[in-house]
LUMBAZA-365697 format. One record per residue: x, y, z of N, C-alpha, C in turn. Coordinates in steps of 0.02 Angstrom, whole numbers, plus 50000, padded with zeros to 5 digits. Each point is the difference from the previous one (the first is absolute). Layout:
BEGIN
XYZXYZXYZ...
END
This chain:
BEGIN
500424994050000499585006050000500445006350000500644998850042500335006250000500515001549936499964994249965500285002949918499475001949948499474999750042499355000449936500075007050035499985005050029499775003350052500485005549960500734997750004500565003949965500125000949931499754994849963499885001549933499235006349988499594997450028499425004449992500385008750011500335000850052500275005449995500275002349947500584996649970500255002549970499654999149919499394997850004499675002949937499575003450016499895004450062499755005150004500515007249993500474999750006500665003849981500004999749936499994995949954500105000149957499705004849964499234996850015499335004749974500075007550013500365000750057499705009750009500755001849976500474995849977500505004349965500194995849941499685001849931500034996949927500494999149988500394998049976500854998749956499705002249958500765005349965500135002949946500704999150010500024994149916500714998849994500605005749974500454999450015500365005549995500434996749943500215006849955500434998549953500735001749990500424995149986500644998950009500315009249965500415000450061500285007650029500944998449971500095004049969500734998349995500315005850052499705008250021500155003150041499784997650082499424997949995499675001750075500164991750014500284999350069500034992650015499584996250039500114993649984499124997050010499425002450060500434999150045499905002950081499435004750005500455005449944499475006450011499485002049953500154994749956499154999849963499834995950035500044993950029499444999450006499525003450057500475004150042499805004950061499435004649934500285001849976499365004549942499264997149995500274993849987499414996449933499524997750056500215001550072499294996850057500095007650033499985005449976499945004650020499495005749978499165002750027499695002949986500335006549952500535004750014500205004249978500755001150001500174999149941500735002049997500415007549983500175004850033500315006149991500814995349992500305003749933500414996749956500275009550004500645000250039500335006449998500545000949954500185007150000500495001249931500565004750006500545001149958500155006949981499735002449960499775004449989499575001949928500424998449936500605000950003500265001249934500694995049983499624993550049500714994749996499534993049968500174999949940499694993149948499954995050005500594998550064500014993450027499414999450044499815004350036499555001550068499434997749940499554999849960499485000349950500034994549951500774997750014499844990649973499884995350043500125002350073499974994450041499205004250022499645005249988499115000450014499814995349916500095001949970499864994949941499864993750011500624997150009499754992750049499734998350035500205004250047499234997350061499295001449972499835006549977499424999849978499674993849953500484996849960499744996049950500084992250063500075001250034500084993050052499335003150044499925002550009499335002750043499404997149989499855006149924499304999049969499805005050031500045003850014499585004850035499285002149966499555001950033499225002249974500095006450000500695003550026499845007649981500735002250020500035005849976500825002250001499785009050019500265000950045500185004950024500615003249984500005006849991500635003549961499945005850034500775003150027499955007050046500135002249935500175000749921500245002049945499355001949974499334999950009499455000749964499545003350045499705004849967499445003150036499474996349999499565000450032499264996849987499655002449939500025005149964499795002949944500074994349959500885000949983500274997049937499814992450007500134995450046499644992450025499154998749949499755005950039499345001349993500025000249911500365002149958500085002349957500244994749943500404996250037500274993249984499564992949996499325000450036499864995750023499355000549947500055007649967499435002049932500344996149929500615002950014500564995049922500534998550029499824992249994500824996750012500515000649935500735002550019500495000649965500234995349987500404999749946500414993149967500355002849967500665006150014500525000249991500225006550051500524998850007500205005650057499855009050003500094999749927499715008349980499605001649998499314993950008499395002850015499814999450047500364994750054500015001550066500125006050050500535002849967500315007450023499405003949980499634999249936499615004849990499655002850067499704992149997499505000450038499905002250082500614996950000500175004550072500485005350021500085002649944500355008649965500564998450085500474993949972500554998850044500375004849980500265003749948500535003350005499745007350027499485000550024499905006750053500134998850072499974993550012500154995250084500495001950035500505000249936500885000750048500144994450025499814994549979500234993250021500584998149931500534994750047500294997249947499654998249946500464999349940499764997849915499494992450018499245001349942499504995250019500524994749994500454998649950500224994549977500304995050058500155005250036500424995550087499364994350026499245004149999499634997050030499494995449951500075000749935499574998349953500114991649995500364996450027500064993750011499324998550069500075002950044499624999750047499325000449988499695004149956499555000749985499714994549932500624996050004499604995949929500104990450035500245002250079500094994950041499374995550036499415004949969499304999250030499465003049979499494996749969499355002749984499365003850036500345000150065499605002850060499705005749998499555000850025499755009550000500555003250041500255005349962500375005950036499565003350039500265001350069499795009050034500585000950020499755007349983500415004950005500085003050083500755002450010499755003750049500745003750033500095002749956500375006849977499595005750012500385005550055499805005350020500265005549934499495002950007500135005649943500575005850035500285005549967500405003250020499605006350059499414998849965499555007850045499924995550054499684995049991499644997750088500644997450037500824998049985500475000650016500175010350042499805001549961500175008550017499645000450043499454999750001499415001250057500094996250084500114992449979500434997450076500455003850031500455003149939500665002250042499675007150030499575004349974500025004350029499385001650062499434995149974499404999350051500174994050056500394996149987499914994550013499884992249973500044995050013499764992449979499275000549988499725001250055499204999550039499685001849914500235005350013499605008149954500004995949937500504999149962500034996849941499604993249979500154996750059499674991349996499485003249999499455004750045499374997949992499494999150040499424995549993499724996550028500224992750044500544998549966500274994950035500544999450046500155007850021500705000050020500124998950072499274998850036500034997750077500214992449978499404996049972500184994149976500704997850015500455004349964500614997649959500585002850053499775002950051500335003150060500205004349984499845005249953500395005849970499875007250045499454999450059499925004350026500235000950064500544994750023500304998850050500915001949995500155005150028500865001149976500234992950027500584998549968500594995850013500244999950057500154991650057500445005250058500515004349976500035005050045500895004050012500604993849960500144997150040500484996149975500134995749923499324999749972499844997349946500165005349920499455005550024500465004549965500625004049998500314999450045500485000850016500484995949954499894995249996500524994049940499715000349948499265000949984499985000849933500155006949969500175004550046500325005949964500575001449996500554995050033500564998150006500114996949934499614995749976499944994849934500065006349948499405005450014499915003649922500545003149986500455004850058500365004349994500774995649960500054992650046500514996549955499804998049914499514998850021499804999149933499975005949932500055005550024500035007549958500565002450027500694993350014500815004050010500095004350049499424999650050500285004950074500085009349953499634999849969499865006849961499265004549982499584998550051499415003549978499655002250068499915004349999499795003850082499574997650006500295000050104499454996750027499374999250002499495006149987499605001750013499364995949925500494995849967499944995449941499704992850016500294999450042500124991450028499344999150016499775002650043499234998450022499514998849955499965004349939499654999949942500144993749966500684998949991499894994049948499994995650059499984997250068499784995650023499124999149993499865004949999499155000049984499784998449922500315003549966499944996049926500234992649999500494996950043499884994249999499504993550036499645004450056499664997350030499234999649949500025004549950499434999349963500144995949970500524997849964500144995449932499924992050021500284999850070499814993550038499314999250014499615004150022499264999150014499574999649928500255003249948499614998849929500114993149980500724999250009500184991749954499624994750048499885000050059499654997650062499424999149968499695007749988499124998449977499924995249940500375001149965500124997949928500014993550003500554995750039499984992550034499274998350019499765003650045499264997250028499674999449954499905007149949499534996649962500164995749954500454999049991500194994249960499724991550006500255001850067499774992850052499254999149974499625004950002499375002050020499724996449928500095004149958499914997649942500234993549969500394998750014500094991949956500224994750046500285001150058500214995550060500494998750013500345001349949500844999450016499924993549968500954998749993500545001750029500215007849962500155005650027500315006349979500715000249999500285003549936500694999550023500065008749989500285001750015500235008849999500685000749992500155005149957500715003849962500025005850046500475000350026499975008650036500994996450019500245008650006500725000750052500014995150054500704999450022499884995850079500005005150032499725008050003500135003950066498984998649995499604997349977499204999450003499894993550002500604995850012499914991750034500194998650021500575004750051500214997750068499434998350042500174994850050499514996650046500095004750062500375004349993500245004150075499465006049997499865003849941499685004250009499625003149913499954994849974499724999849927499334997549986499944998649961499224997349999500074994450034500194992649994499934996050068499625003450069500215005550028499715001950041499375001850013499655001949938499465003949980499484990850002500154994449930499704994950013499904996550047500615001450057499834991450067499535005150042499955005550008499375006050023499384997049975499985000949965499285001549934499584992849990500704996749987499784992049986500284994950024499925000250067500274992450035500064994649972500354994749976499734993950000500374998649943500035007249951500254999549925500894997250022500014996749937500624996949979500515003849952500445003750053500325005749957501004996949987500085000949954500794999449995500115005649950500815002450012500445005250004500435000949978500164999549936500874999249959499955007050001500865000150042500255006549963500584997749960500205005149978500774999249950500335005149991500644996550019500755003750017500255000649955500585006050005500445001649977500694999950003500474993349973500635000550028499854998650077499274997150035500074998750066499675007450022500045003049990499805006950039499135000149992499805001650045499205000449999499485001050092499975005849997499445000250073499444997850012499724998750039499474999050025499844988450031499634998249986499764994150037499554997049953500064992149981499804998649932499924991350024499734996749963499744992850028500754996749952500085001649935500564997749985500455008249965500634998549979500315003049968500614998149947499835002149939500374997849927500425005149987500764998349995500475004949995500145000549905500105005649986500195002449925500405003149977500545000249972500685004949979499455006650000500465007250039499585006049984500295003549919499665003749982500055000749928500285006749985500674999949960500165008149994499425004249976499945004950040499825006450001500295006150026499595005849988500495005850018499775002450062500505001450046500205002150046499325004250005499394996750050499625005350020500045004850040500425001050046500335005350009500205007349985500204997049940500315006149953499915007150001499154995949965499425007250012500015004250052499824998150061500155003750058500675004250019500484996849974500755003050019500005004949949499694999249928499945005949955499735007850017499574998350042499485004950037500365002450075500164995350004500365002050071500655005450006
END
């Protein structure tokens, strides 16, 4: 009775979590797909503008299956817009989501990703005004109606912003007055609470599994969206790739995939030009 008892279990496990076979990864190693492929939502982090970071989301996405793809690279407009005419070549992809007004790396970095899965896109890319508006009203003000929801009407402890404005100022070369830092910590607290909403409804709509494209500074588990879902949605099954550079990379991540970093120019520069 007590092996009938233990099998019955474990085809009740079975049942409330489906297999979805995963497909052979020459980047990602077995381990951590298969951490993906029994995982409600996967945030898959990046450098924006490192190719390697966007072959190893390629893969996983096509090992997933996902029912919907989330993109911090797309507004809800253009999604919305996408989801009227699907593209089938990259230049009418760009059309359609008038990427070269984005300021995101060349589509072509990500245009593998996007042909990695037939899923409905949402979008959920903050525009540059409701970006402007956080920084200068606030998170709250900008989000909305939802911005108690999303905790946007609650400051940060002391200590919390305190490091994340420690983060911005390194991050803009220890060159942009103080009185700066606070703002773009609030523009980032919106971009996490949008890609957040964007996930839910995602869920909402098709059931998952979701996988999402965004930076690793909006899928750290320390203080990125992770934080916003184990809030919102208990229970959900979240995993966390970020990806390094040469090893270098902040924040707190379920796994992490290291990648040669890629010449570029000295962001810096700019600032020391001005300076």
């Amino acid at each position: 009775m007590r092996q009938l008892a233990i099998l019955a279990c474990a085809c009740l496990v079975f049942a409330a979590a489906p297999f979805r076979a995963a497909v052979a990864s020459e980047l990602i190693p077995d381990d951590i797909l298969n951490q993906m492929t029994a995982a409600d939502v996967v945030i898959l982090g990046e450098v924006h503008d490192n190719p390697q970071h966007h072959r190893v989301q390629t893969e996983a996405v096509k090992a997933i299956k996902p029912s919907a793809v989330v993109w911090e690279m797309v507004t809800e407009e253009g999604a919305q817009r996408l989801a009227q005419k699907a593209a089938t070549n990259p230049e009418e992809l760009a059309r359609i989501l008038r990427w070269a007004e984005s300021g995101w790396p060349p589509l072509s970095m990500y245009y593998p990703v996007f042909q990695a899965s037939d899923a409905p896109v949402y979008g959920a890319m903050v525009p540059r005004a409701a970006a402007q508006h956080a920084m200068e009203a606030g998170p709250a003000a900008a989000m909305g109606a939802d911005a108690a929801l999303y905790g946007l009407t609650i400051p940060l402890p002391p200590e919390e912003q305190a490091a994340r404005e420690a983060d911005q100022l390194a991050a803009h070369c220890d060159a942009i007055p103080q009185d700066l830092l606070p703002k773009l910590v609030a523009a980032q607290r919106l971009r996490d609470a949008v890609l957040t909403r964007a996930i839910r409804q995602a869920l909402a709509d098709t059931g998952g599994p979701v996988v999402v494209i965004t930076g690793n500074g909006h899928a750290r588990k320390d203080r990125g969206i992770p934080t916003f879902l184990s809030r919102l949605e208990p229970g959900l099954r979240i995993f966390v790739l970020g990806q390094s550079e040469d090893g270098a990379i902040s924040g707190e991540y379920d796994a992490v995939l290291d990648s040669p970093a890629v010449e570029r120019e000295d962001p810096c520069e700019a600032f020391r030009k001005q300076g």
